[in-house]
TIFIDREN-645176 format. One record per residue: x, y, z of N, C-alpha, C, O in turn; residue number from 1. Coordinates in nm, 2 decimals, decimal comma, always signed. Layout:
REM residues N
REC n.east n.north   n.up ca.east ca.north  ca.up c.east c.north   c.up o.east o.north   o.up   i
REC      X       Y      Z       X        Y      Z      X       Y      Z      X       Y      Z NUM
...
REM end
This chain:
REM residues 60
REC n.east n.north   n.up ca.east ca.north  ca.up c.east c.north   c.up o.east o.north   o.up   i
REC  -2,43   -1,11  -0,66   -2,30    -1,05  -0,62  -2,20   -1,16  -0,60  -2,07   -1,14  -0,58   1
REC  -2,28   -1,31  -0,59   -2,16    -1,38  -0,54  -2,06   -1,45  -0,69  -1,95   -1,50  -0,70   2
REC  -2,15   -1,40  -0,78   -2,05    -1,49  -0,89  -1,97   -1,45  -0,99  -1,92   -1,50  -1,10   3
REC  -1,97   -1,30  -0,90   -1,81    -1,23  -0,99  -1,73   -1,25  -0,86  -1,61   -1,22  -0,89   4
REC  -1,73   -1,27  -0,73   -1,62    -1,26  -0,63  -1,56   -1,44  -0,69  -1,45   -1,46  -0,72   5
REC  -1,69   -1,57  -0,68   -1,64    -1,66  -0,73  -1,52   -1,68  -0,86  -1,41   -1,73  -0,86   6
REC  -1,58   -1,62  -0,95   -1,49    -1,61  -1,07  -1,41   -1,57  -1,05  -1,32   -1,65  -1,05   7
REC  -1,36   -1,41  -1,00   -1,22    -1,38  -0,90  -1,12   -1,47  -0,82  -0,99   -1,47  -0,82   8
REC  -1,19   -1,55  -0,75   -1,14    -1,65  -0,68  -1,06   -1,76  -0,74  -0,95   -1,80  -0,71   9
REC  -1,17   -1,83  -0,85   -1,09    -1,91  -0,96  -1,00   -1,86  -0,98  -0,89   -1,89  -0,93  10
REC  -1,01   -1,76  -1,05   -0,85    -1,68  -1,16  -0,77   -1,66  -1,05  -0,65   -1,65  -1,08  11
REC  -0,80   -1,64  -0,90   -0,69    -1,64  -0,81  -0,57   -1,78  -0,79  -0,45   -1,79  -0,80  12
REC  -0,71   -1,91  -0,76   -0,64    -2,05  -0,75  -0,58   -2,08  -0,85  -0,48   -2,13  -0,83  13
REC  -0,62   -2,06  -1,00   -0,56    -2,06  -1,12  -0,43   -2,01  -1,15  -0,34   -2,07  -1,19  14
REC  -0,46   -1,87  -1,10   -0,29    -1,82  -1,07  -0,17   -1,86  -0,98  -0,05   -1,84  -1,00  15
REC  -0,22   -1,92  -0,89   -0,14    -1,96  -0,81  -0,11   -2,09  -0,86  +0,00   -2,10  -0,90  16
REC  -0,18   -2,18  -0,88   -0,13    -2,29  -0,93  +0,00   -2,31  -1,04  +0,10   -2,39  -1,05  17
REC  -0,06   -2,19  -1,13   +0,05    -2,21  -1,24  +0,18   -2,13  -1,20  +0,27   -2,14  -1,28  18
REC  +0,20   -2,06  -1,09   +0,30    -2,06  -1,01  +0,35   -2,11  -0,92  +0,45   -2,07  -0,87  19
REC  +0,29   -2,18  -0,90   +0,36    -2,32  -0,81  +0,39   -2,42  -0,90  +0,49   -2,48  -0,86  20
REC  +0,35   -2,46  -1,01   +0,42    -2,52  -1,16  +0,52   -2,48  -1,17  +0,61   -2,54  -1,13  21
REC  +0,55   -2,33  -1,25   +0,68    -2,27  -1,27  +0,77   -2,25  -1,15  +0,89   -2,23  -1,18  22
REC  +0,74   -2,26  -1,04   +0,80    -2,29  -0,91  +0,91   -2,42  -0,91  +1,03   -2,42  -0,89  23
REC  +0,83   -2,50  -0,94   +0,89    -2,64  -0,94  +0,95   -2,68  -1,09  +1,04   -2,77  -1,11  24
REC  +0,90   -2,59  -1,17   +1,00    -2,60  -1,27  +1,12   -2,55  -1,30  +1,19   -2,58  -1,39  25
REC  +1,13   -2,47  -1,23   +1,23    -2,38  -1,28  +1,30   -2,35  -1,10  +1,35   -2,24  -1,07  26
REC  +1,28   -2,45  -1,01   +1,28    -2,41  -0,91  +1,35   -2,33  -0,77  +1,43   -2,35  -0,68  27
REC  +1,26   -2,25  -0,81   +1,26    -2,16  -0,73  +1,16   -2,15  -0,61  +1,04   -2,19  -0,62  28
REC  +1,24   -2,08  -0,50   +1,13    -2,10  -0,38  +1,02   -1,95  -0,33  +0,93   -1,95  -0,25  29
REC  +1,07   -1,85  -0,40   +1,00    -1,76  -0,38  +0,84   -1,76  -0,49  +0,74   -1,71  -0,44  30
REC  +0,83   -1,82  -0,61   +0,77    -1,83  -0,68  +0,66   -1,92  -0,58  +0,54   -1,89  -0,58  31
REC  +0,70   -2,03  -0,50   +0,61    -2,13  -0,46  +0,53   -2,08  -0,35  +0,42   -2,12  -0,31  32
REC  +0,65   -1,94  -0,28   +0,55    -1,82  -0,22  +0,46   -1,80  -0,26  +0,35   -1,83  -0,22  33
REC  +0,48   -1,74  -0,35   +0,40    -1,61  -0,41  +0,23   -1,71  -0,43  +0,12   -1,67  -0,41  34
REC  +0,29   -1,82  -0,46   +0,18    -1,93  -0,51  +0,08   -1,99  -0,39  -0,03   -2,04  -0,41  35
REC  +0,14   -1,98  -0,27   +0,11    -2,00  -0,16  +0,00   -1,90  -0,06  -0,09   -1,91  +0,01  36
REC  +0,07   -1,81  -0,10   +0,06    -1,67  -0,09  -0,05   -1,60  -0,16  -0,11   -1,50  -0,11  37
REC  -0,08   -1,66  -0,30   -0,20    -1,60  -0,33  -0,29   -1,71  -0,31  -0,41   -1,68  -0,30  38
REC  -0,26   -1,83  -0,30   -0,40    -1,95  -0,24  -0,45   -1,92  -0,16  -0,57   -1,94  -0,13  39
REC  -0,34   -1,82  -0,05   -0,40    -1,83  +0,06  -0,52   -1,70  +0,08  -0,62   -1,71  +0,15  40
REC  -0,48   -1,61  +0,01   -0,52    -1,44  -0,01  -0,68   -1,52  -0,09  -0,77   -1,46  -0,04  41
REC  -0,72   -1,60  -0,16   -0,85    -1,65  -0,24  -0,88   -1,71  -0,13  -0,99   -1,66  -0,09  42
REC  -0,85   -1,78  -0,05   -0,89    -1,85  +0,06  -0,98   -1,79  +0,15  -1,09   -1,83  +0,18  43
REC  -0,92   -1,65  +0,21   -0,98    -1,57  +0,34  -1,06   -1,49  +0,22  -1,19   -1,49  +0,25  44
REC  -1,04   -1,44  +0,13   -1,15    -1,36  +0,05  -1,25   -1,44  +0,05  -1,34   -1,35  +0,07  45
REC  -1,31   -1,53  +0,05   -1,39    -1,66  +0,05  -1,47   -1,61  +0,17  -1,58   -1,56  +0,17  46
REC  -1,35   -1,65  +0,28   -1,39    -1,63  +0,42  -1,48   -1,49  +0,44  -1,60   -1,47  +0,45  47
REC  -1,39   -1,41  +0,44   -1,42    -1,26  +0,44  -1,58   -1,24  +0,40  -1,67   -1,18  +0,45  48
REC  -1,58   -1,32  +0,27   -1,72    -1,30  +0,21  -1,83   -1,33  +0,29  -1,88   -1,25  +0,36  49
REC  -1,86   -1,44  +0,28   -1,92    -1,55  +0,35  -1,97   -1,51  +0,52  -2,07   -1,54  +0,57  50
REC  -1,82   -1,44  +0,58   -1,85    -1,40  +0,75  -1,97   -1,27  +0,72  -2,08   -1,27  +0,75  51
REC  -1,89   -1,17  +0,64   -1,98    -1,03  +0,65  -2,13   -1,08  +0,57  -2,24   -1,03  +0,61  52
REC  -2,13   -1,16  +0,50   -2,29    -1,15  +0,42  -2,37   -1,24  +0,60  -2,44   -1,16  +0,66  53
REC  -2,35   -1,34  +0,64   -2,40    -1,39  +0,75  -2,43   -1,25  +0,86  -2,53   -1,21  +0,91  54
REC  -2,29   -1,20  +0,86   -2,36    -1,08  +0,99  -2,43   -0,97  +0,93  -2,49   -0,90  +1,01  55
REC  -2,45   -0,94  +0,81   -2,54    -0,84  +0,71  -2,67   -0,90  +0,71  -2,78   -0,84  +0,68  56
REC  -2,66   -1,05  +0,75   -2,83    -1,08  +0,70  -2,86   -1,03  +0,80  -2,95   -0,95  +0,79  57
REC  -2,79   -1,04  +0,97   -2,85    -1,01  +1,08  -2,89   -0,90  +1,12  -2,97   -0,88  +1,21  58
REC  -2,83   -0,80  +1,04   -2,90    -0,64  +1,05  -2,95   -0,62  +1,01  -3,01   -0,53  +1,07  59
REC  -3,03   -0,66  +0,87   -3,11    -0,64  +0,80  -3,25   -0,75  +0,85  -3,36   -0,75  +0,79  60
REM end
C-alpha cells in the first residue's frame, strides 16, 4: 500500500516544483503559493501516513 501513496507524493513534489518554475518565470507570487502549498500538502500526507500505520501496528 505504500507505493502508490509514494508515487502520489512524487507527482505531488513534481507538481509543485514546476510551479514554482513558472512562478519565477513569469513571476508571480500566488503560483509560488500554490507551489508551496502543495509541497507542503505531500509533506503531511507523508506524515499522516507513517503516524496512523505506527499507531495501526499497535492495535493489531
Amino acid at each position: 500500500m505504500l507505493i502508490p501513496i509514494l508515487i502520489f507524493d512524487v507527482a505531488l513534489v513534481a507538481w509543485s516544483l514546476h510551479l514554482m518554475q513558472e512562478a519565477l518565470d513569469l513571476q508571480e507570487f500566488s503560483l509560488m503559493l500554490a507551489g508551496t502549498l502543495v509541497a507542503a500538502s505531500a509533506g503531511a500526507m507523508l506524515v499522516v501516513y507513517f503516524l496512523m500505520g505506527h499507531c495501526l501496528s499497535h492495535l493489531i
